[in-house]
N, C-alpha and C positions, 0 to 999 in steps of 0.2 A: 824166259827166265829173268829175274829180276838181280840187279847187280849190289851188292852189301859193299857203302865204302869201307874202306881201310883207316878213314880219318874220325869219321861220324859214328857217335856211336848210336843204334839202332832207337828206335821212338817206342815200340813194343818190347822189352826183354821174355826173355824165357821160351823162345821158341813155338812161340804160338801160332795157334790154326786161325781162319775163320769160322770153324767150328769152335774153338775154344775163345772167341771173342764171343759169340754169342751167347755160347752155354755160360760164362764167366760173369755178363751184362746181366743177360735176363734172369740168371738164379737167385740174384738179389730182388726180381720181382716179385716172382712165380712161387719162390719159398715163403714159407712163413716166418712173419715178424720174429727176428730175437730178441732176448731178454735185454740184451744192449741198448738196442734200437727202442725198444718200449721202455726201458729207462729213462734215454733220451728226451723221448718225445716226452712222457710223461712230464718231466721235468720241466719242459719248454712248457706246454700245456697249464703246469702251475705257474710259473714266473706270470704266462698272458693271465691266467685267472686272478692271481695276486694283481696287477698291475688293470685288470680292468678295474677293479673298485675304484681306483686312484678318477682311472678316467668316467665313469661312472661319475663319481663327487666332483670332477671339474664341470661336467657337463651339465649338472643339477644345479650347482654353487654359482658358476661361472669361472672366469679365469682371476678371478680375487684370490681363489684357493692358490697359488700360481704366489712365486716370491717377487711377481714385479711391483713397479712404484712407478711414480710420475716421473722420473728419470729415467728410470732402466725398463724400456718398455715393450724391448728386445733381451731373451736373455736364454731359459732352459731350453726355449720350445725351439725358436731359428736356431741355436746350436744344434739342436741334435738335426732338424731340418737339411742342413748343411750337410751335416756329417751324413747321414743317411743316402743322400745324392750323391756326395763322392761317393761312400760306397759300391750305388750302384753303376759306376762309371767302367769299372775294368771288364764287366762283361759284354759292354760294346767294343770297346776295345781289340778285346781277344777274338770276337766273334765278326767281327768287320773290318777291323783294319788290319789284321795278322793274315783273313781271309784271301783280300785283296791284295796284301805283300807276300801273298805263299808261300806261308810260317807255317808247315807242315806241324809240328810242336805242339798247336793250339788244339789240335783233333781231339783230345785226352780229356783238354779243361775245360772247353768251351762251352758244353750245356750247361755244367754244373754252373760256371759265371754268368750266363744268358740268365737263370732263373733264380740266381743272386740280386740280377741289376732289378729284376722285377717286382721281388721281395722287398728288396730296400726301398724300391721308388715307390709302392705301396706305404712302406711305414713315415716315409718322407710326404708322402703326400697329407699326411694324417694333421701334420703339428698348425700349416696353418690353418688349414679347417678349425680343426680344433680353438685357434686363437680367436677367431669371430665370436666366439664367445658364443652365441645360439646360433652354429650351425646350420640348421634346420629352418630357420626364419630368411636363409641369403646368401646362403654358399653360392647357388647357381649363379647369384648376379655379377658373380668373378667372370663368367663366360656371356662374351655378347650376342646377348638373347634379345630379338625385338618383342617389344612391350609396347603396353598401352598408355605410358608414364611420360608422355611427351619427351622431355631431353634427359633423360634418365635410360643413360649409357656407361659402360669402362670408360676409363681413361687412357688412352691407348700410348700415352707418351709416359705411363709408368712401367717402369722394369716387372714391379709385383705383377702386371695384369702379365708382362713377356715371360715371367715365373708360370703363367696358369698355359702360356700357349706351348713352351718351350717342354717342361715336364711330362703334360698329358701325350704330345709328338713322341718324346722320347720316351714313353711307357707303349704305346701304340705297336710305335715300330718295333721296339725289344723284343713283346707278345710276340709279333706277326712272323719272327724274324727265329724268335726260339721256339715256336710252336709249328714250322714250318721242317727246321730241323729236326721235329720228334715223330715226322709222320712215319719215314722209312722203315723207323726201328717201334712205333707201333705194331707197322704191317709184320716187323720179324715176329713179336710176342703173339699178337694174333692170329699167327701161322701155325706156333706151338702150343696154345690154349684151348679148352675146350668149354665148353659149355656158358654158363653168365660171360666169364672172364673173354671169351673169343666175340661177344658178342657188341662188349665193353669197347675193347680196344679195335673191332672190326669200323665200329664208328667213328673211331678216335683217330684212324688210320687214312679213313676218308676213300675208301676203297682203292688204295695203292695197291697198285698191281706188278712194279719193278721193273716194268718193259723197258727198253733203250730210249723209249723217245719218254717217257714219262721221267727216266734219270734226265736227260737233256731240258728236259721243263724245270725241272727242280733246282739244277744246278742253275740257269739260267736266273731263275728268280731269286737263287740266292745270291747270285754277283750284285743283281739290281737292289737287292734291300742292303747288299752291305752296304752298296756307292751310297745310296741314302741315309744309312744309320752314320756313316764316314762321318761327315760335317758336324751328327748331333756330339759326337764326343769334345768338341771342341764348344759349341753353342752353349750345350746347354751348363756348363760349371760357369760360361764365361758372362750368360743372363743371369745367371744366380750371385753372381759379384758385382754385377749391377745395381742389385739390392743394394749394396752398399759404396761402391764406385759413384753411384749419381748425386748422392747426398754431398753437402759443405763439411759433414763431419770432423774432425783431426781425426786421424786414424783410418779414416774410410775416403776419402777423399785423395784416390790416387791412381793412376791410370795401368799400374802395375798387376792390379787383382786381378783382370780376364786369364794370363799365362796362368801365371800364381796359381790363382782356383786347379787350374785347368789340371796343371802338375800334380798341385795337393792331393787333388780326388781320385788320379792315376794313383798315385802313392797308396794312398789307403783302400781304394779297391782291390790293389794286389795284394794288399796286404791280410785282406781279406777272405780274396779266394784262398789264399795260401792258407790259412786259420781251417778253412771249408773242408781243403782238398787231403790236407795230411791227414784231419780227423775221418774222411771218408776214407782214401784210402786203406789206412788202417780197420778200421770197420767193416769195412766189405771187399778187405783180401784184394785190393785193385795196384798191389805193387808193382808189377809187369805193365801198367797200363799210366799210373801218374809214377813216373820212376823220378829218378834223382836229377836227370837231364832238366825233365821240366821245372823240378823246384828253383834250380838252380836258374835257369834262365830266368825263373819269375824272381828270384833275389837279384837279378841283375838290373832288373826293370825297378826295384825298390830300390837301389844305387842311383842310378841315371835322377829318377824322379827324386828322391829324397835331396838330391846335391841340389839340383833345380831351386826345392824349395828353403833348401838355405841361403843358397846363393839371393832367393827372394827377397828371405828375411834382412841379409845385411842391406840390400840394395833399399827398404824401404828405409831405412836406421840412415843412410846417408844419402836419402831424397829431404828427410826431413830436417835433416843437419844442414842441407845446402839450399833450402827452400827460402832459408831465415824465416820463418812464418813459425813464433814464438807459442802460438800454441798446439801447431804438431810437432813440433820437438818435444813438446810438454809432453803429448800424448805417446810419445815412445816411450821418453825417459820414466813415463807414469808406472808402462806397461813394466818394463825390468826392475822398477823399483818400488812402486806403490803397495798397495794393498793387496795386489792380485799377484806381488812379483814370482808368488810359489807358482802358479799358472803356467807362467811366462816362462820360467825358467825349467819348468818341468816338459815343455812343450817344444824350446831346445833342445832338451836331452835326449827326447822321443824322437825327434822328426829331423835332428839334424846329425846330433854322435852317433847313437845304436843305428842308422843304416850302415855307415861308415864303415862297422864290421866286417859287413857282407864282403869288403874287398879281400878278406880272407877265405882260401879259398876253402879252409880248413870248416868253418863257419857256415857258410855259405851251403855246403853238401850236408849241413849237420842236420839232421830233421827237428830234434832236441829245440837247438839256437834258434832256425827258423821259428819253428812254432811259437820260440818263446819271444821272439824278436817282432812276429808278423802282429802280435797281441799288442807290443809298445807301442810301434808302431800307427795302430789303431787309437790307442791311449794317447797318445802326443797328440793324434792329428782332430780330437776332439776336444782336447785343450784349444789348439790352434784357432780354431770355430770359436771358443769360450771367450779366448782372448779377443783376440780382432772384437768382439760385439759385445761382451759386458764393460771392459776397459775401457772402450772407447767411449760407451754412454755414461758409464759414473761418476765421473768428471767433465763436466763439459765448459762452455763460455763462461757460467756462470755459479762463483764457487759457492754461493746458498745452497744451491740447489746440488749442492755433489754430494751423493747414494751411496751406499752398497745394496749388493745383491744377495740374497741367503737363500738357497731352494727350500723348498718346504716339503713334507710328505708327497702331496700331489705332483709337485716337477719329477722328483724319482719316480714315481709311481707310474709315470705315463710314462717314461723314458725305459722302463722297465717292462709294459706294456708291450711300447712296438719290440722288444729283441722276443717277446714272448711269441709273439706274432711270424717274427721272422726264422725265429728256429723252428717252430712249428710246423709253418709252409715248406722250409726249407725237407723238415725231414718225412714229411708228407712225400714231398718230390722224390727225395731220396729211394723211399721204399716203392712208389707206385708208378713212377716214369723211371726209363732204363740212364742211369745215373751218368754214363759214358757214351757217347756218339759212337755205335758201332759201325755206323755205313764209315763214316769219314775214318776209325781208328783201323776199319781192314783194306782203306787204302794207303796205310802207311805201312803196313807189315813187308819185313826182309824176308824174299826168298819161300811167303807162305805157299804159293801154291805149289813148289817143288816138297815140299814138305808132307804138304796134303795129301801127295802123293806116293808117298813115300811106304 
């Protein structure tokens, strides 16, 4: 018999079976597409078709099509780059490090974030590709490949090249790590399918058979991929600020970015999933399963981080006041009051007031606020990307040479591209993989087996 505290309130609501976790998971597989869903997708499917032309004419034209200049020669593409990698940061997060601190809580969210972090790392992977301008002519030469070109090697003491090692690791492991999580609950749908469909998922499942010692494998392996996924969440935002930590820049030149990054991307990954999960739950009737407990926690996690990253922001504002080094003082005072200062100060409102709400508690349980809150949130923290790396290049040592930035068709357009992309996959996933982790969600259930019985 399983004991219900008195204090905690339950992770499943509604008094559910393990029979009704599965029937609840898989009938969003097994049924047929709704009109919602094919709205959806539809929708996403046009944004990616509108948004290939863009990338289509970048890739014929070059990146001229692109609003940069001999100054700014960083600007739409590494923004959204950035943004896209925090992104997919909370679903390691959630799925490794909650695993290993046994945050029973995470059961609910953790696929849906697994195949977030992988979506995003996908669209992030895209922007510097895409910057080589022809691709196709020398992407591979990013990875140290022996050739026949005598000293014609990486550069191994570039951050960019630890961007190509750190990325690919962290898209690797994600895979290995959320595709390993989906065999069990394969083997459930393959159980209940018949014909094409059982033959589909019979493979997909890898011939899981659910013996004791087959759980004992599984679970095993999953300890070992979180211990190794642990480290990439801190790694890889922290080589991505490298990019700009290594440089002499004003603005970039500060030893504060590795935390910083690391917060940011936490921040806006949850912010993220939370965007994902209320729009799922509502969609496919999963309110007994992502309830109010977890939103709520995940608002707690956009407090904690979000203060983080203000606490950053003032901390850089009076590194460079006490630096006396006349041109990154420049480079702040540029940021809150120059050209960009709507940016800047739009990017405080996001990322440092609207968390701030969540301390209410009223707020915080609201699904309304959240939702509309997890969105700014996303919005600030792709300011915050804008800032830090157009700011800092458009002004620089030498005031001839000081730019602005103007996107053009094409920067939208490919920026428009990858969420085409990612909504896409995303609800691909949503309707043809079981959206909720039933093995891990029916060992959190109160009291189901008395019930079962019942």
């Amino acid at each position: 018999m399983q004991v219900t505290s008195s204090v905690r309130q339950p992770l499943v609501t509604g008094g559910k079976t393990y029979h009704d976790v599965t029937y609840d998971v898989a009938r969003q597989v097994e049924g047929k597409p709704t009109k919602l869903w094919f709205l959806a997708f539809l929708t996403a499917a046009g944004v990616l078709a509108l948004g290939s032309i863009a990338l289509l004419a970048t890739l014929w034209e070059g990146i001229g099509m692109w609003g940069l200049n001999k100054t700014i020669g960083w600007a739409w593409d590494i923004t959204n780059f950035v943004w896209w990698v925090g992104i997919g940061h909370a679903g390691t997060l959630i799925s490794a490090v909650l695993l290993l601190f046994r945050q029973k809580w995470r059961t609910s969210i953790n696929r849906a974030a697994e195949a977030m972090t992988i979506f995003a790392v996908i669209c992030a992977a895209m922007f510097p590709v895409i910057h080589m301008g022809r691709p196709w002519l020398g992407a591979y030469w990013a990875l140290p490949l022996p050739n026949t070109f005598g000293s014609l090697w990486v550069n191994f003491n570039s951050p960019l090249l630890w961007d190509v090692f750190a990325i690919s690791t962290y898209f690797s492991v994600s895979l290995v790590f959320w595709y390993i999580g989906l065999i069990p609950d394969f083997a459930t749908i393959r159980d209940r399918a018949t014909g094409l469909r059982k033959t589909i998922y019979g493979a997909l499942s890898f011939g899981w058979d659910g013996a004791a010692k087959t759980w004992m494998r599984y679970e095993s392996v999953s300890l070992i991929l979180a211990g190794l996924a642990t480290p990439l969440v801190l790694s890889v935002h922290t080589i991505v600020s490298f990019d700009f930590a290594t440089s002499v820049i004003p603005g970039w030149h500060t030893t504060i970015f590795p935390p910083y990054f690391v917060a940011g991307a936490i921040f806006s990954g949850f912010a993220m999933v939370l965007t994902l999960m209320i729009i799922t739950r509502k969609v496919f009737k999963l309110e007994d399963y992502i309830t109010m407990g977890h939103i709520e926690l995940m608002n707690i996690v956009i407090i904690i981080t979000g203060s983080i990253v203000g606490i950053a922001y003032i901390t850089e504002f009076f590194i460079a006041w006490y630096s006396g080094v006349e041109a990154e003082q420049y480079a702040f005072i540029n940021r809150a009051t120059g050209p960009y200062w709507w940016a800047y100060w739009s990017m405080m409102t996001c990322n440092v007031i609207s968390p701030q709400l969540f301390w209410f508690k009223k707020i915080r349980t609201s699904i309304v606020a959240t939702f509309l809150l997890s969105l700014v949130v996303n919005i600030g923290m792709w300011f915050e990307r804008f800032v830090i790396i157009v700011t800092s290049l458009h002004r620089d040592f030498l005031p001839s040479s000081w730019a602005m930035f103007y996107p053009t068709w094409a920067d939208v357009g490919v920026y428009l591209f990858t969420f085409g992309l990612f909504f896409t996959l995303f609800f691909l996933f949503a309707k043809f993989f079981p959206v909720i982790n039933m093995a891990e969600v029916k060992s959190v259930l109160k009291s189901s087996s008395d019930k079962a019985h019942k």
